[in-house]
Legacy VTK file of the C-alpha trace (Angstrom):
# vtk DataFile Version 3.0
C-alpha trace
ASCII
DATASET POLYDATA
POINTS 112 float
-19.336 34.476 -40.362
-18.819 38.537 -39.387
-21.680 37.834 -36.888
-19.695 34.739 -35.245
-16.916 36.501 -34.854
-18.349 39.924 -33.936
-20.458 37.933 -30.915
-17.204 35.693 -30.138
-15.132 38.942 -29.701
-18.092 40.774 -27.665
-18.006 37.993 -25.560
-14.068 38.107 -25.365
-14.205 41.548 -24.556
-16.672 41.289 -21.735
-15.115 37.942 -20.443
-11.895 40.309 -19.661
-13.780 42.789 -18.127
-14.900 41.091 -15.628
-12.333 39.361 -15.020
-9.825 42.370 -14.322
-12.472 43.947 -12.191
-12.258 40.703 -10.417
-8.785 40.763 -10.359
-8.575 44.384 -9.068
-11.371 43.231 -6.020
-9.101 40.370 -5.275
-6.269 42.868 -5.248
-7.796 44.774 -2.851
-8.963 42.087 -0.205
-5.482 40.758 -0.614
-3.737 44.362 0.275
-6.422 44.447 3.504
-5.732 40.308 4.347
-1.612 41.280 4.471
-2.158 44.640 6.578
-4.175 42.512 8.750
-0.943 40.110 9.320
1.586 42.595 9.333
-0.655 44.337 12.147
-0.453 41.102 14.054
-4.199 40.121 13.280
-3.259 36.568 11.784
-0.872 33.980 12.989
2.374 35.586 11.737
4.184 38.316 14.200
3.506 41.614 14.635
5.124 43.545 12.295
4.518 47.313 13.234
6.670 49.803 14.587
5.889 53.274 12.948
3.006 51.661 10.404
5.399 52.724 7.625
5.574 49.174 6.009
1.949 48.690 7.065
0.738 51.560 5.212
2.706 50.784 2.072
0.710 47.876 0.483
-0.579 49.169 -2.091
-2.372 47.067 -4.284
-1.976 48.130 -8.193
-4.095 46.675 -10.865
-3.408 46.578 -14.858
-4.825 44.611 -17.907
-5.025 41.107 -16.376
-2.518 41.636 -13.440
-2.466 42.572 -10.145
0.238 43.304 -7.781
0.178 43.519 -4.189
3.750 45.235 -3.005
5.480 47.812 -0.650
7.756 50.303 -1.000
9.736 50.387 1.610
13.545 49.576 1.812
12.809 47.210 4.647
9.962 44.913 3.415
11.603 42.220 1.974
14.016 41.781 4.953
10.642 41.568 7.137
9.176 38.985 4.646
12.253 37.024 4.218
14.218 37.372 7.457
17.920 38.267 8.422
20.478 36.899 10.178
18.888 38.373 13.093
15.547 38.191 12.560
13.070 35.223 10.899
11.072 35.737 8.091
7.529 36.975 8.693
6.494 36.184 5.716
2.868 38.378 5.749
2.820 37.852 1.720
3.441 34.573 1.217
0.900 33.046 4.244
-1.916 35.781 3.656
-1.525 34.087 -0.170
-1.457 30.697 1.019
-4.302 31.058 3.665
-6.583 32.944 0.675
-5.231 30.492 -2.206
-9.253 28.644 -2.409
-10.953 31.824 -1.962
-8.951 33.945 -4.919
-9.125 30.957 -7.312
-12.860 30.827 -6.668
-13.398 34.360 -6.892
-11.530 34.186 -10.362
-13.397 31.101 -11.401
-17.009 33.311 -11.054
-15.346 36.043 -13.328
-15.247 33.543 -16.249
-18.783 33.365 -17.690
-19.949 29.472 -18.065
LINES 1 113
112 0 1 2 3 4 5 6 7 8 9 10 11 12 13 14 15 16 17 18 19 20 21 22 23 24 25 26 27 28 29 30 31 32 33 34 35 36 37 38 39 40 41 42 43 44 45 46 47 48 49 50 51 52 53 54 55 56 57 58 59 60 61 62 63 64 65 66 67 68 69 70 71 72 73 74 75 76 77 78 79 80 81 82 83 84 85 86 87 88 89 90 91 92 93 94 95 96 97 98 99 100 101 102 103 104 105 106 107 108 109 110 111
């Protein structure tokens, strides 16, 4: 019974390995897929001035989560929109366009 349990938790252990250095990778093509639309390189509108907000994704990585976010003040009123401007939305479309590829990437983490 110790050696069930000692291979089932080995295999645990390994399973979430590679899945958070999947999840990091996906991370990271998702931080370069929304610099690419921000920087007018997919269908939404250019959104660079100074390349502040462009250089602010940052993609961060942590036990079985990864973030994609920016820093600056600014960001969500370029994702969302204003009165005076409409939403660009580089998050939410750079997910949407990449939803197939990041659950397939995910799926080859998980060992069959």
């Amino acid at each position: 019974m110790k050696t069930v349990l000692a291979n089932i938790t080995k295999f645990e252990n390994r399973t979430i390995k590679s899945f958070n250095a999947k999840l990091r990778d996906v991370g990271l093509y998702m931080e370069g897929e929304i610099k690419s639309s921000i920087a007018g390189q997919r269908s939404e509108h250019v959104s660079v001035d100074t390349g502040r907000f462009m250089s602010s994704i940052q993609a961060k990585s942590s036990y079985l989560k990864t973030t994609i976010s920016s820093n600056v003040a600014y960001a969500t009123f370029l994702e969302f929109g204003t009165s005076r401007i409409a939403p660009r939305s580089h998050f939410k479309n750079s997910l949407r366009r990449n939803r197939a590829k990041i659950i397939n990437a995910l799926k080859q983490a998980i060992p069959k």
